[in-house]
Structure formats: structure tokens, C-alpha cells
C-alpha positions in Angstrom: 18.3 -156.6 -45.8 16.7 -160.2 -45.3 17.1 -161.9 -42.3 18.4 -164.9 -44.0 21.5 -163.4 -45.4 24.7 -164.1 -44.0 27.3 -161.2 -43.0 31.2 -161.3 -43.6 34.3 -158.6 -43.8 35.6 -160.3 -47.1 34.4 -162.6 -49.3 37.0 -164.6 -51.8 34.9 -166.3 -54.9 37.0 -169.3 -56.6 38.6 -171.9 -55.3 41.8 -172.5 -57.2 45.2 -171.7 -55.6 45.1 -168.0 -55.9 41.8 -167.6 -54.1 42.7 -170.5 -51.4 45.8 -168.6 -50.6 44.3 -165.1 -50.4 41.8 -166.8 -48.3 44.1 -168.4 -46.0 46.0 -165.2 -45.8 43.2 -163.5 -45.0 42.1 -166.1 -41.9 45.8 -165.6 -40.8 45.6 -162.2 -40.5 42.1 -162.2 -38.3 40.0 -160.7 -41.1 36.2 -162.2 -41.1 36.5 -164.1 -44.1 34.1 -166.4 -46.2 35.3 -168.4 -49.3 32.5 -169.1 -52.1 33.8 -172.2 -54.4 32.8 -175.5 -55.3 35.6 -178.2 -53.9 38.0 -178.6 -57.1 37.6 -181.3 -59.6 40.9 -183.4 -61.3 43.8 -180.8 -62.6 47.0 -183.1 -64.1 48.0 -179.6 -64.8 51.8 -178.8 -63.0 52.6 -175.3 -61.5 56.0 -173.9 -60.7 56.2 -172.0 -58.0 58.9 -169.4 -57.9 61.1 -168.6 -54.5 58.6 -166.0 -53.9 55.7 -168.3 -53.5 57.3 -170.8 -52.0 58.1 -168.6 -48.9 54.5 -167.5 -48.8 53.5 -171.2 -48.5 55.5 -171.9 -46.0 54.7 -168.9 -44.4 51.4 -169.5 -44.1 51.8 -173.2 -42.8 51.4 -174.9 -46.5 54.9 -175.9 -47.4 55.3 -178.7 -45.2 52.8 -180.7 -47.2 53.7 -179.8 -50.6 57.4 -180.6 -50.2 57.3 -184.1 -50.3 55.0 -183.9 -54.1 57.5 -181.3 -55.4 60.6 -180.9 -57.2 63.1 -178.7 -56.9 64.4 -176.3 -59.8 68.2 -175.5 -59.5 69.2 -174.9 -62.7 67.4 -173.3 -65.9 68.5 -174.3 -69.4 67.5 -172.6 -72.3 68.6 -174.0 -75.9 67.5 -172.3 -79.4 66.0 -175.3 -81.2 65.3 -173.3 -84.5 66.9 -173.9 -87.9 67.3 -170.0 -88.4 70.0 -168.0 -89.6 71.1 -166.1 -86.2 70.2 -168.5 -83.8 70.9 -167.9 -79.7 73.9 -169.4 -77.6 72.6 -172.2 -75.2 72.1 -170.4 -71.6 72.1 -171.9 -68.0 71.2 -170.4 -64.9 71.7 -171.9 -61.5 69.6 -170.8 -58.4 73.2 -171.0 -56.5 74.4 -168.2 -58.4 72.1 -165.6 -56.2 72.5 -167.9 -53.2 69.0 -169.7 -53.4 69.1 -173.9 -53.5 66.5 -173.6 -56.0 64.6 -170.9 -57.9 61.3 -172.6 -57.1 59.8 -176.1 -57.2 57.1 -177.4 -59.6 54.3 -179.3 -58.3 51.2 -181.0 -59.5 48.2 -178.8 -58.8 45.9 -181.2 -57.6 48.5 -181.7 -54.2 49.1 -178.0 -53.9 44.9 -177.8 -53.9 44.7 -180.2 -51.7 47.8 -178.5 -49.5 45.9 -175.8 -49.5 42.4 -177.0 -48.4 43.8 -179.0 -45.5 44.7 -175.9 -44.3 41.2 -174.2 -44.7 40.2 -176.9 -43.4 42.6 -176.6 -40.1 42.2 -173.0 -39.7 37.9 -173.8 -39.8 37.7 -171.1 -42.6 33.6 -170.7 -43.1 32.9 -172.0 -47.2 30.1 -172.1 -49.3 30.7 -174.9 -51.7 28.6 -173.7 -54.4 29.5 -171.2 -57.2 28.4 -167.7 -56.8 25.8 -167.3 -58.8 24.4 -163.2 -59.2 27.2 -160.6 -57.5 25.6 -156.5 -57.3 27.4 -154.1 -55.4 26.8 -150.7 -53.9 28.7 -147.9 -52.0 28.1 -149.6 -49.0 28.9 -153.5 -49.7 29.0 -156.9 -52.3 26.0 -159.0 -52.2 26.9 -162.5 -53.7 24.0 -165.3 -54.4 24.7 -169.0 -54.5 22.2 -171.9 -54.9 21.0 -171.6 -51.5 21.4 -168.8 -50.3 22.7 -165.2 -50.2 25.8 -163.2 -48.7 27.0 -159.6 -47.6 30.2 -158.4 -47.6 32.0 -155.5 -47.3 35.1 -156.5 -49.9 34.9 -158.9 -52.7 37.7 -160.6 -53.7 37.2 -162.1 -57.3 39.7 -165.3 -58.1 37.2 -166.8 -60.4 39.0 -167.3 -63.5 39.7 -166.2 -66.8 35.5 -165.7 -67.0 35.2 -163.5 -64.2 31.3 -162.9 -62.6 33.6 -160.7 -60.1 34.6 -158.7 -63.1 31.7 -158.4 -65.2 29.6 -157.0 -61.7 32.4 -154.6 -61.8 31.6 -153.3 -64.6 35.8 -153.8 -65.6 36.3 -154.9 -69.6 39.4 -156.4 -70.5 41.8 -156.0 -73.4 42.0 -159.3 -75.0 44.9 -160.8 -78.2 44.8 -164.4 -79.3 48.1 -166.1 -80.3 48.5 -168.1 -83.9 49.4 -170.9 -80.8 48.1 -173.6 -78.8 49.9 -175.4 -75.5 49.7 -179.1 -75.5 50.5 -179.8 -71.4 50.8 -183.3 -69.9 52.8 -185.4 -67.6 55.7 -188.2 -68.4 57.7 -190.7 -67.3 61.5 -190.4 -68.6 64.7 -193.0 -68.8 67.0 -190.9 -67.4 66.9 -188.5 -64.1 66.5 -184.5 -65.0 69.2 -183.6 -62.5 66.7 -180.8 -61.0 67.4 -178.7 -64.6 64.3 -177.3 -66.4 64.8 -177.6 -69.9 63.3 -175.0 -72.6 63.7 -175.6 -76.0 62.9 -172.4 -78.2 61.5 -173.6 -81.5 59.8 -171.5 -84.7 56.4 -172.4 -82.8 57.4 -171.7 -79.6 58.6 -173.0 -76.4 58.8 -176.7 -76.1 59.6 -176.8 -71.9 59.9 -179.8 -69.6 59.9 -179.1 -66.3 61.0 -181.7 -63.3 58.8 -183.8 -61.5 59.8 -186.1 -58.1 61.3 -188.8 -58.8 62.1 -189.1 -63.2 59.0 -187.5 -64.3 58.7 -184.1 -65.8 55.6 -182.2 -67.2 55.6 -181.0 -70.5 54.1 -177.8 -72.2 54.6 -177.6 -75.9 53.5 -174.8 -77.8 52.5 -175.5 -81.3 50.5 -174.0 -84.4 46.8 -174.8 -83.4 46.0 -177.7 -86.0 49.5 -179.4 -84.9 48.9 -179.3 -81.3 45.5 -180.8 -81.8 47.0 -183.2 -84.1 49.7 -183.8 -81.5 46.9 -184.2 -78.5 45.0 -187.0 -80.7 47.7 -189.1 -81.0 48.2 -192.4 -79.2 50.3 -192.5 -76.2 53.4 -194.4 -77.0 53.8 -192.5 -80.8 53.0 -189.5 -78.9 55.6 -190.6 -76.3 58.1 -191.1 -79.1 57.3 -187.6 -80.6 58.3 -186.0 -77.5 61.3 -188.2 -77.5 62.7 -186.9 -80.6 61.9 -183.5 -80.0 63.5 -183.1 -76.8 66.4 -184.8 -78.8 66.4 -188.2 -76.5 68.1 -185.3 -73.2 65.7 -187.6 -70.9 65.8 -190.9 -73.0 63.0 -193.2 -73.5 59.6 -191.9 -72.3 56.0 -192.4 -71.1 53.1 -190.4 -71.3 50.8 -190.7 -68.1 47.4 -190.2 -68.5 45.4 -186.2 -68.3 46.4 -184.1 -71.1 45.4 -180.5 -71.9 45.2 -178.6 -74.7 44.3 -174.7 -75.1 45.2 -171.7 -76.9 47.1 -169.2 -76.3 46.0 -165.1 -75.6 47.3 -162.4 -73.4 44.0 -160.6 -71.6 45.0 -158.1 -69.0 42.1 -156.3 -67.0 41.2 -152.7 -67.6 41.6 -152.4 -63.8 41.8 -154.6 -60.8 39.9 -153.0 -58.4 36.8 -151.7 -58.4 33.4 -150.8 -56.6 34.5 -152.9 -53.0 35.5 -155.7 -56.1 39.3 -156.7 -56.3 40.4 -159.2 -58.6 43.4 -161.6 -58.5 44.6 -164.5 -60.8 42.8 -164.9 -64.3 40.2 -162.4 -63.2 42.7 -159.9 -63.6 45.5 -161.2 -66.0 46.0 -164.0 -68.3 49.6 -164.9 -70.3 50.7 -167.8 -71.8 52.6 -170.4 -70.1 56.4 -169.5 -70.9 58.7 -168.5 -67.9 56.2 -169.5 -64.8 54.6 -166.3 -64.7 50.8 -167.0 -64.6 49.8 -168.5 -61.4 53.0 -166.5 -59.6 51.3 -163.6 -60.7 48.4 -164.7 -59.1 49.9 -165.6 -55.6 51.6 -161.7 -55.4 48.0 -160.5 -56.1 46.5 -162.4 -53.2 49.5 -161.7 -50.9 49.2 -157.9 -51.9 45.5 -157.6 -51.4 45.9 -159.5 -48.3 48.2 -157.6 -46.9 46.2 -154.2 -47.8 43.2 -155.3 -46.3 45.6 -156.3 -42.8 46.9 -152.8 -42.8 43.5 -151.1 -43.4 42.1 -153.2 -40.6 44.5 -152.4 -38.0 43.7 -148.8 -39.0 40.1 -149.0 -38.1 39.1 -148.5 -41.5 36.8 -149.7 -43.9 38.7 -152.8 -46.5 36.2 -152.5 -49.3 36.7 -148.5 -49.5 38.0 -146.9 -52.6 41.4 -145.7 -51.1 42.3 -149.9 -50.0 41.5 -150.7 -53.7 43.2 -147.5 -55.6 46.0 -149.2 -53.2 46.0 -152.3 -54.3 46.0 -151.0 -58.2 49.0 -149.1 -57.5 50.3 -152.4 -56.1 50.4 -154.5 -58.6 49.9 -152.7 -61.9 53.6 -152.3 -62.7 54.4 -155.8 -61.9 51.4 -157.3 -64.0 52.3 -155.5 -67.3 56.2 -155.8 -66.5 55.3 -159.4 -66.9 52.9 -159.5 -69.2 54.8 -157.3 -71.2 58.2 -159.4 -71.6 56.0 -162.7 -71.7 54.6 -161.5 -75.1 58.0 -160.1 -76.3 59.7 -163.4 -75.7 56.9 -165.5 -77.8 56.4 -163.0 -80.7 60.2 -163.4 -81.0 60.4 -167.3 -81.3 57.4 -166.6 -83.9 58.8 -163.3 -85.7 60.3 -163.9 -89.0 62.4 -160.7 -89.0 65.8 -161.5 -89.4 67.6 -158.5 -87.0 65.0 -160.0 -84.5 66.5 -163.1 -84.2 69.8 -161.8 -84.1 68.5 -159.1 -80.6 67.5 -161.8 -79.1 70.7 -164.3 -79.7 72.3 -161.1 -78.6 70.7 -160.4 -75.8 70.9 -163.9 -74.0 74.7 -164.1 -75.4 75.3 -161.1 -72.9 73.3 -162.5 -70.3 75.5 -165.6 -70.3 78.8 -163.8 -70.8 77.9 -161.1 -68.4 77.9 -162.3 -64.7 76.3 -159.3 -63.2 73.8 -159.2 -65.2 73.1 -162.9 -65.2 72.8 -162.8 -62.1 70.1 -159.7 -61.7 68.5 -161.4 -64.4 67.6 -164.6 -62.1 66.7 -162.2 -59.0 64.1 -160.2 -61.2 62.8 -163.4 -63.0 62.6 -165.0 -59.3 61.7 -162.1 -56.7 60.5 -159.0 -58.5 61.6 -156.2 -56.9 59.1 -153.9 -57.6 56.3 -156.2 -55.7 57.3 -158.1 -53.0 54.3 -158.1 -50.4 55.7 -159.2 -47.3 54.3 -163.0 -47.3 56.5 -163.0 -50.9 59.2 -162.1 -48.0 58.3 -164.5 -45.2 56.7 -162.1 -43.4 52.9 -162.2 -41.8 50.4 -160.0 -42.4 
């Protein structure tokens, strides 16, 4: 090995919230750890953070500084905004019903970044503020290159995105289906307060979901045919603004669109496997589903609290992180909980876009019972909020 190339335990590539907070967790724990990511560039994008996450934030000394950019979700309202023949019952679900002030709070990603980079920063986490640029590994370790220079580590830990290089070195493939949809996403300005309620309306298209913001500002994700979302994305702000209006039938009154919208479509990719070769993979290196429910970047955080956590226990063993028994570990980990969710993500959306008729009628069924049914309600919100087939103990408030 050349004497110019630097050493570590773990390495984490990507520097969106995933990898920061497996990194973080990682530092917490006492593991040698390196993150490899450029410094993050504008995202008006909005994430919202279940219980779960929350208490991992907080846990690892995040939370305070997120709190005061986020906004609380205490109720969940879900209205069947289709012209069908069996159409669903309007369902609520408040966080107080399972004893929780609120199922999560939503918060613009650029703060959480930064949230979480003040607290790299404060715990003097070694980066390399470059992308990896050529990862090979071998029975023994991961080497990673970057403009630069070079790195050695003895576990990988890929949170690089939807375009893995951590999962292409692993040699993992993916199972990949596109959606006849595309997600419009942006921020607004509204009349009247939101009252803390998320709001989904279930249209023919999909969901059309507004999501609170501090103060009365929501974000938006609308999910549209492709040709009407771009449509919708090219229009100017205040017919655009207008639009939304009447689509969200005037609930928040008049509104404003702020500037930074997105526009992509909509698949569901799920990894072959998530571990392999001293390579584990978290966030869209491992999974991708559409926005509907807050799923994607949860999903994420359980993975980095999960591997995390592995790598803690195998440590205080004396033994080696990267080794094949840590990752079959981790696989066993999470697999359940990423196709549980993946699984019921793609169920819900092919039934808003379905046109069979006894469809409909299941799923009008299915939530009449869940609001009729307290019991079930009620499991319902614990399952949607804290899984309870993978809750690593950060998910719980616990350290490593």
C-alpha cells in the first residue's frame, strides 16, 4: 500500500442526511470514521421526519437546532378527491391517539443539512470534501479515490444516492419499475394557518399532499401524469399559485408560491442486497419509493441507525466491522422493513391509479374500518410511525 494513503475503520460516501447521520452515529459511538462528500448545494426540497427520527436526532445532539425550522405533525387527514364510483370515507389520525404530541415534524432539508454538519463539525469528524471518485474492494478492505488523493478502509458505508458508485463496486444490481407519474414539489405561502394537520388528497393521478411548514407555509408534492406535471412546473407563479388553490379546494385559502421547485418521476428501485463485499448501503443506494406516506428518507435514517449500531456491537466485540457476518447482519436487519414499505407504498399508488372497480371499493373499505375501528386505528398510526419490526435503538433514544 502507498505511503500516501490514508487509513480509517469506516468510511461513509455521501453527504446528504442519511450518510451525515450514520456518520455522526458512527463518531458517537467511537468508531474511526471518515466521511467522503462534497459540502451540499441548495435543496428547497422538505422532509418529514417521523417520531422515530426525530428521537434519533435528538439523540445524537441534532434536534435542538432543527426545532426551531420545523413543524409539528399532529394530525393526518386523508380525503378521496376522485370522481369514482366507490370512493373512500375522509380519515383523520391524531398523534394523541397513541400518546405522541406529534407523529413527526417536517422540515426543509437545507436546515436539517445544515443541523447536521454543525454537528460534524462539533464533534471534528475527519471529511474529504470531494466525491469519491474509483471504490475496489477486497477480502481484506475498501479502497476509495478522490481528486487528491486515496483511502483505506475496512467498511464502506455507501449513502451516495440513487446512482450508487458504492453499489456498482459491489457488484449489487437493482430491480428497477417506472410509474406513468411525475411529483411536482415546492414550497408556499397560505391565507389561513394549517392547524399542524397534513393534508392528502387522493386524486385519479395520485396524491396531491401539503404538508405544514412554521409559521403558514406548507410544502407541496403533487403527483401528476408526466406531461401535466411538466405543464404544471412551467407555469407562472401566481396561475400556478391559483391552480393549487383550487385543487386543494381553497382548505388553506389564498396562496403563494416561493421560489425552488422540483420536478421528477416517479419509480420504485429496491437493491438486490444491501450488503456486500465490506460495502453496506443506506438511503437511495439501497431503496428508492415515491414520495407518498414519508417513507423515503425515514427509511434511510433506520438504515444508518441499524448499521451504526452493528458496527458498535461488533466493535465492542473485538471484531472485524467490514466482515461478512456484520453485513449478512445488517441484511437481516432491515430487509423486512424495506420491502414492508416499499411494498405498501406501491399498493397504495397503483390503487389511486387502478381503474378496477372492486379495487376502489377495498380500498374505501379498508380505510372505512380503519376509521370506525379504534384499535386498529390506532396500530395503524404506531406501525406507520415506529415500525416494530426495526427499531435500532437510536430510533428508541438509545446510544450506540
Amino acid at each position: 500500500m502507498s505511503a500516501g494513503v490514508q487509513t480509517t475503520e469506516v468510511a461513509v460516501i455521501g453527504g446528504g442526511p442519511a450518510g451525515l447521520v450514520c456518520a455522526i452515529a458512527l463518531a458517537a459511538a467511537g468508531a474511526e470514521t471518515v466521511l467522503i462528500a462534497p459540502h451540499a448545494g441548495p435543496d428547497h426540497r422538505t422532509t418529514a421526519l417521523l417520531a422515530g427520527s426525530v428521537a434519533a436526532l435528538e439523540t445524537l445532539g441534532v434536534w435542538s437546532a432543527c426545532l426551531p425550522d420545523a413543524a409539528p405533525l399532529r394530525k393526518i387527514r386523508m380525503i378521496d378527491d376522485t370522481a369514482r364510483l366507490l370512493r373512500a370515507p375522509e380519515v383523520s389520525f391524531a398523534a394523541d391517539e397513541i400518546g405522541l404530541d406529534a407523529f413527526g415534524y417536517n422540515i426543509e432539508n437545507h436546515h436539517l443539512v445544515a443541523a447536521l454538519e454543525a454537528r460534524t463539525a462539533a464533534l471534528e469528524l475527519p471529511r474529504v470534501a470531494a466525491p469519491a471518485l474509483v471504490i475496489e474492494s477486497d477480502h481484506t478492505g475498501v479502497t476509495v479515490e478522490y481528486a487528491g488523493g486515496a483511502l483505506r478502509a475496512r467498511l464502506v458505508i455507501g449513502a451516495d444516492g440513487s446512482r450508487s458508485l458504492c453499489r456498482a463496486a459491489a457488484g449489487i444490481g437493482t430491480r428497477r419499475r417506472a410509474y406513468p407519474q411525475a411529483a411536482l414539489t415546492l414550497n408556499l405561502e397560505h391565507a389561513r394557518p394549517h392547524g399542524d394537520i397534513s393534508t392528502e388528497f387522493h386524486t385519479e393521478s395520485g396524491p396531491f399532499t401539503l404538508v405544514p411548514l412554521p409559521g403558514r407555509r406548507s410544502s407541496l408534492v403533487c403527483v401528476l401524469a408526466p406531461e401535466e406535471a411538466q405543464v404544471l412546473a412551467a407555469t407562472p407563479d401566481e396561475a400556478l399559485a391559483e391552480d393549487i388553490e383550487r385543487r386543494a379546494h381553497s382548505l388553506l385559502g389564498r396562496m403563494r408560491v416561493e421560489p425552488g421547485r422540483g420536478l421528477f418521476p416517479l419509480v420504485v428501485e429496491t437493491a438486490d442486497a444491501i450488503a456486500r463485499g465490506r460495502i453496506a448501503l443506506v438511503g437511495e443506494a439501497a431503496h428508492v419509493v415515491p414520495p407518498i406516506g414519508a417513507q423515503g428518507l425515514n427509511l434511510g435514517l433506520r438504515d444508518a441507525a441499524a448499521i451504526a449500531e452493528i458496527v458498535a456491537d461488533t466493535r465492542r466485540a473485538g471484531l472485524d466491522a467490514g466482515a461478512p457476518t456484520a453485513l449478512a447482519r445488517y441484511e437481516t436487519a432491515r430487509r423486512a422493513d424495506i420491502m414492508g414499505r416499499t411494498v405498501a407504498v406501491d399498493l397504495l399508488n397503483r390503487s389511486l391509479l387502478a381503474g378496477f372497480v372492486p379495487l376502489h371499493g377495498l380500498r374505501g373499505l379498508s380505510l372505512y374500518l380503519a376509521d370506525r375501528i379504534g384499535p386498529l386505528r390506532r396500530a395503524l398510526m404506531r406501525e406507520g410511525v415506529m415500525p416494530a419490526v426495526s427499531q435500532p435503538r437510536l430510533m428508541r433514544g438509545e446510544m450506540l
